[in-house]
N, C-alpha and C positions, 0 to 999 in steps of 0.2 A: 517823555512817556510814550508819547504815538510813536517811536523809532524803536521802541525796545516794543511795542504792541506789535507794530508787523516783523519786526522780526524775528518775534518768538513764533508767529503766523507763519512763516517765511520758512523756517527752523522744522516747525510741525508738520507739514504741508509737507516739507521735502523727508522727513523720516518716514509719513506712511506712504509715501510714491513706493521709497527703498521697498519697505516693508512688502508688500503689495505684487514688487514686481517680482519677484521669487515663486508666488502661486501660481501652482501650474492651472489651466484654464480648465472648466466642464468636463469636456471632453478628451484632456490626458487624466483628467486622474480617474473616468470612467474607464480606459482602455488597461489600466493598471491595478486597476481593482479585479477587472475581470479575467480568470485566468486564461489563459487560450487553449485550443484546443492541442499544440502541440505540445502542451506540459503533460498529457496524458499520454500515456505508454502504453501499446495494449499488444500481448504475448500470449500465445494457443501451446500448448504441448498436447502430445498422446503418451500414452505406452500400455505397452501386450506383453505378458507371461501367459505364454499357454493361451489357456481358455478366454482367462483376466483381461480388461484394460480399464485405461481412466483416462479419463480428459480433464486436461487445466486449463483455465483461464485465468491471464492477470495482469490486473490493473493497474499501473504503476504513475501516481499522483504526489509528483514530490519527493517518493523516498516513501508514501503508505504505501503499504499494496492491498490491492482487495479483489473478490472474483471469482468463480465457482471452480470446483472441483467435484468432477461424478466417479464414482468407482462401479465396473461392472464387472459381477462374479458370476463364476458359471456355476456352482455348485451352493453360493450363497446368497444371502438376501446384497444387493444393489444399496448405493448409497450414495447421496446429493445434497450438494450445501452449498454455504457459502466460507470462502475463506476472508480473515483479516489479520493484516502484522506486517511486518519488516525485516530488512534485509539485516544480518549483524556481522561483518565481513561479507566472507562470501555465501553465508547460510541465512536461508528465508526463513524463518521461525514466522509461523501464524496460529489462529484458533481457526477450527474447522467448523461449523455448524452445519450439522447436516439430520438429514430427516433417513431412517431406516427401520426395517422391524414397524412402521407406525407410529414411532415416538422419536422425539427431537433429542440429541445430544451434541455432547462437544468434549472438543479433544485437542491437544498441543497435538501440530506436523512440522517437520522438520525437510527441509530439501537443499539436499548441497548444491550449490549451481559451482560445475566444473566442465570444462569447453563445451560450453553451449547444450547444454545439458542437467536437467535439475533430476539428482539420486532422492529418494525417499528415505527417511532416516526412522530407524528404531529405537527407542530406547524407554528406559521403566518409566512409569511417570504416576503420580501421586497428585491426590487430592489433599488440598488445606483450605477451610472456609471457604468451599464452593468452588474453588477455584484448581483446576487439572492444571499442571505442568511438567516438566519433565525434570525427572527428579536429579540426575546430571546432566546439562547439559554438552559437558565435554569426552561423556561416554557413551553420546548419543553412533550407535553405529548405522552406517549408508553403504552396505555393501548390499543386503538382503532386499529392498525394497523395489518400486515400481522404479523404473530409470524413462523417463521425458522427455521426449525429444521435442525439439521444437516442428509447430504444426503450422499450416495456415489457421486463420481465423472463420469460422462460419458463421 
């Protein structure tokens, strides 16, 4: 009986060492929890038609992206927000939020990113329970809009 006691003692004792030695300590699984700062990506564009420009900003965490975008008109009310969405191929689909006129809205953008360059994309877009999107997206056209070049950051 005492031989089969320690050695199921014996037995026990050696499965939670196993068990045990596999947890990473405090301090790796702090450094893994925590994302670093090199996961975040961070990218400035401009672009000018005419009078026109706007600046982008963006953030790129993972595959979200998020960031401001201002549009400034010469002949119309100005407009500032924030952007949030992903990349789907090589097209950034986000929602814009931005504040214009005084009151707050929101709208599906569209930007082809091609050689280093993101086109602004048009197309119809449609409201369904509150919610704006574009009502094709694979008729969305990027010939007409603002074209991005990349900037420094300020």
């Amino acid at each position: 009986m005492k031989k089969s006691a320690i050695a199921s003692l014996v037995l026990l004792a050696s499965v939670w060492m196993a068990c045990n030695q596999n947890q990473p300590s405090t301090s790796q699984t702090d450094s893994t929890v925590t994302p670093s700062e090199d996961a975040l990506e961070t990218q400035c564009f401009t672009a000018v038609v005419g009078k026109d420009s706007a600046s982008l900003k963006l953030n790129n965490l993972d595959g979200k992206i998020s960031g401001q975008l201002a549009f400034n008109f010469f002949e119309k009310d100005d407009s500032d927000g924030e952007i949030k969405g992903e990349f789907k191929g090589d097209t950034l689909f986000v929602d814009y939020i931005f504040k214009a006129e005084g009151s707050i809205s929101k709208n599906p953008l569209a930007f082809l990113k091609k050689d280093g360059k993101l086109y602004q994309g048009y197309g119809e877009i449609e409201t369904y329970l509150g919610k704006t999107y574009f009502k094709d997206p694979a008729a969305i056209n990027f010939d007409k809009g603002f074209v991005f070049e990349q900037d420094t950051c300020k």
